[in-house]
N, C-alpha and C positions, 0 to 999 in steps of 0.2 A: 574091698576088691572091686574096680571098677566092672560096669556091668551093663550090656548092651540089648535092648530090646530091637529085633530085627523083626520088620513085618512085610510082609509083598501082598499083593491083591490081583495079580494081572490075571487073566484066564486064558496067558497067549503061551502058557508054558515055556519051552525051551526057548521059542520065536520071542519073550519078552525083552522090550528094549528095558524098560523098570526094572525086571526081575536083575540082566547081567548090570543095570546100574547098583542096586543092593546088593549084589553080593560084592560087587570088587568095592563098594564103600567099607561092608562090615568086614573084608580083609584087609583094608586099609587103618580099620580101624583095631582090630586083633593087632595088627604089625606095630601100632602108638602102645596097646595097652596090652604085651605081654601077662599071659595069667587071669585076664578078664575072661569072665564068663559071659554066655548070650543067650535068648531066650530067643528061640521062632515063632512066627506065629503064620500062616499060609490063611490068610483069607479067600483066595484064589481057588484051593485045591479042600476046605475046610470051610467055607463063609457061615456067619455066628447067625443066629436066628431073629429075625427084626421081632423089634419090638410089637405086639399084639396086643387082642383085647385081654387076654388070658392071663398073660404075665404078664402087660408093660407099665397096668399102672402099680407095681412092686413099690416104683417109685415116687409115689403118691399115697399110699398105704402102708401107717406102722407097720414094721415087722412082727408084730402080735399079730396082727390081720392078719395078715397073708396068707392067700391060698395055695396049694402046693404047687400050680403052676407060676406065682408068683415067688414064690418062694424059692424054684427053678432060676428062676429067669435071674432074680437079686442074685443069687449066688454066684452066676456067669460073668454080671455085670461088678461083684467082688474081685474076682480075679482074674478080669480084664485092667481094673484097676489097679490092682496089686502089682499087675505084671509093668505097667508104666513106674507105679513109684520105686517100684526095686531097681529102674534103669538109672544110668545114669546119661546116658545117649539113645534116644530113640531114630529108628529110621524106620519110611514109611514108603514103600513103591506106589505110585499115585499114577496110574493110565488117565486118559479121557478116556471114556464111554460115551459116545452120546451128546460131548458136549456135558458133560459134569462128571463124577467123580464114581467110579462104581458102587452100586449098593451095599459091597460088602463092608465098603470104607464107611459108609453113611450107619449100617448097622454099630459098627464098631465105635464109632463117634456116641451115638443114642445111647449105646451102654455105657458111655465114658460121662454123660450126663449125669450124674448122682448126686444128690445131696446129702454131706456127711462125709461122702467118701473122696469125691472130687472137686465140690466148693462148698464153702461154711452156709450151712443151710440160711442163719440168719444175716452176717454180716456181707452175703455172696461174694468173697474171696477166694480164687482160686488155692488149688490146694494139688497140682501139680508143677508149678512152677519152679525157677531153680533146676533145670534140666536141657540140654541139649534137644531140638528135635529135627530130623533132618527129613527132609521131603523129597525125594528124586523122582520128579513129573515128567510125565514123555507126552507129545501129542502126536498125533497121526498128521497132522495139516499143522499152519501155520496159523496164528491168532493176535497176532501183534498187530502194535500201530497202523495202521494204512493198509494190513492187508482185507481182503475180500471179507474173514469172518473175524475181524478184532473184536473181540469184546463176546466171541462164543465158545471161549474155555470158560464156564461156568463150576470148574471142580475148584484151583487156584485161590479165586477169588474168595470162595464161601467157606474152608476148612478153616482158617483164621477166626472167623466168625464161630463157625458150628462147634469150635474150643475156646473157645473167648473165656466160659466160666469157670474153665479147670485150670487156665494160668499156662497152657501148652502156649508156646509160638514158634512157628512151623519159620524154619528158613529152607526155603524153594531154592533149587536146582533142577532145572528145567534143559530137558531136549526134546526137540519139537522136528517137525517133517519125518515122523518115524514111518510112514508109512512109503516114501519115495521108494525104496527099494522095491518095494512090491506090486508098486499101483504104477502101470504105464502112462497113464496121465500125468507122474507126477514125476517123471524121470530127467526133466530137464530142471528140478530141486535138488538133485543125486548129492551136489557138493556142495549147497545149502546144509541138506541131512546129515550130512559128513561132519559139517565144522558144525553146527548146533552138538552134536554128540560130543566130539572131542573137547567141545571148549567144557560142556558137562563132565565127560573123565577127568579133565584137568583138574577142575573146580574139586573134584570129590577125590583125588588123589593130594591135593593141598588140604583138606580137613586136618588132619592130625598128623604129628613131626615123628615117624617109625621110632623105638624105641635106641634103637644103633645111634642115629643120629645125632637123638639128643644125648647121646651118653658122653 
C-alpha cells in the first residue's frame, strides 16, 4: 500500500505559504493513490531536539555504551528513520529563515544521519534511496540570477548535500516573493508573487495522474 511521509516546518501557521503548498501536494497525492496511508510529522508546532553533548554522540558509541541519554536520543533518531523508509513519497515544507533552512529541518536532517540505519557504515552507501522526495520551498524575497541577493538562499542549496549519505534527492519546487503581500516595500512584486506561486500549484498539481484519470 502506497505510503506517504508528509512533513511541514513553517512556524507561520495558518499564514504559511509551505504549509498550504503541503497540504494541497499530499491531496494531490491522496487523489493518484486512493487507500494510501500518510504519516505527519509538524516540525513547526513539535521541532525534534538537536543533537547534544548528552545524546548526540549515540552515534559514535556502540549501542552497549550508551547512556540513557544516548540511548533516548538513538531511539528518536530510529524512528525518524523508520518513518522515511516506510514512505514511499516524501514531502517536506522548506521556508527560508534567515537566509537557510530552519533548525528544525537541520535537526531532523542530524537525526537522519546514522550509520547502519541510513548508510552502510563501511561501504557509505546510501540506504534511503529508491524513494520520491518532494521539497516545496518558499522565500520571502527573490534570490535568483541578477537579483540584489542571489546566491543568499542558503537552505536549497545545502539539503542535497546535508542528505547526500542517506541516498535522499530532494526535487525543489519553489515559490519565492512570499512575503509581497505583506511587506509595503515589496508591493510593486505583488504579480511577480502571484505567478512564482501558481507556476508552483501547477508544478505540484502535475505530480501524480488522480486515480479517475488514469482509469
Amino acid at each position: 500500500m502506497p505510503h506517504l511521509l508528509h512533513i511541514d516546518s513553517s512556524i507561520q501557521g495558518d499564514r504559511s505559504v509551505s504549509r498550504r503548498l503541503t497540504a494541497r501536494a499530499a491531496d494531490a497525492w491522496r487523489a493518484a493513490h486512493p487507500g494510501g496511508t500518510v504519516t505527519y510529522r509538524d516540525l513547526g508546532r513539535e521541532p525534534l531536539p538537536h543533537l547534544d553533548e548528552a545524546g548526540g554522540l549515540a552515534r559514535m558509541v556502540p549501542a552497549e555504551h550508551h547512556t540513557p541519554a544516548q540511548r533516548a536520543s538513538w531511539a528518536l533518531t530510529e524512528q525518524l528513520v523508520d518513518e522515511v523508509k516506510q514512505a514511499d513519497t516524501v514531502l517536506l515544507g522548506l521556508p527560508l529563515y534567515n537566509f537557510a533552512a530552519p533548525s528544525s529541518v537541520k535537526a531532523w536532517v542530524d537525526h537522519l544521519i546514522a550509520p547502519g540505519l541510513s548508510y552502510h557504515p563501511e561501504t557509505q552507501a546510501g540506504l534511503l534511496d529508491g524513494r520520491e522526495f518532494i521539497v516545496l520551498a518558499t522565500r520571502g524575497g527573490g534570490y535568483g540570477a541578477g537579483t540584489p541577493r542571489a546566491g543568499w538562499d542558503h537552505a536549497e542549496p545545502w539539503l542535497p548535500h546535508g542528505l547526500a549519505m542517506t541516498g535522499l534527492e530532494p526535487r525543489f519546487i519553489t515559490a519565492e516573493l512570499t512575503l509581497a503581500q505583506v511587506n509595503p516595500a515589496m508591493a510593486g512584486l505583488i504579480p511577480l508573487a502571484e505567478e512564482s506561486l501558481a507556476a508552483a500549484e501547477r508544478t505540484v498539481d502535475g505530480l501524480w495522474v488522480p486515480a479517475a484519470a488514469a482509469a
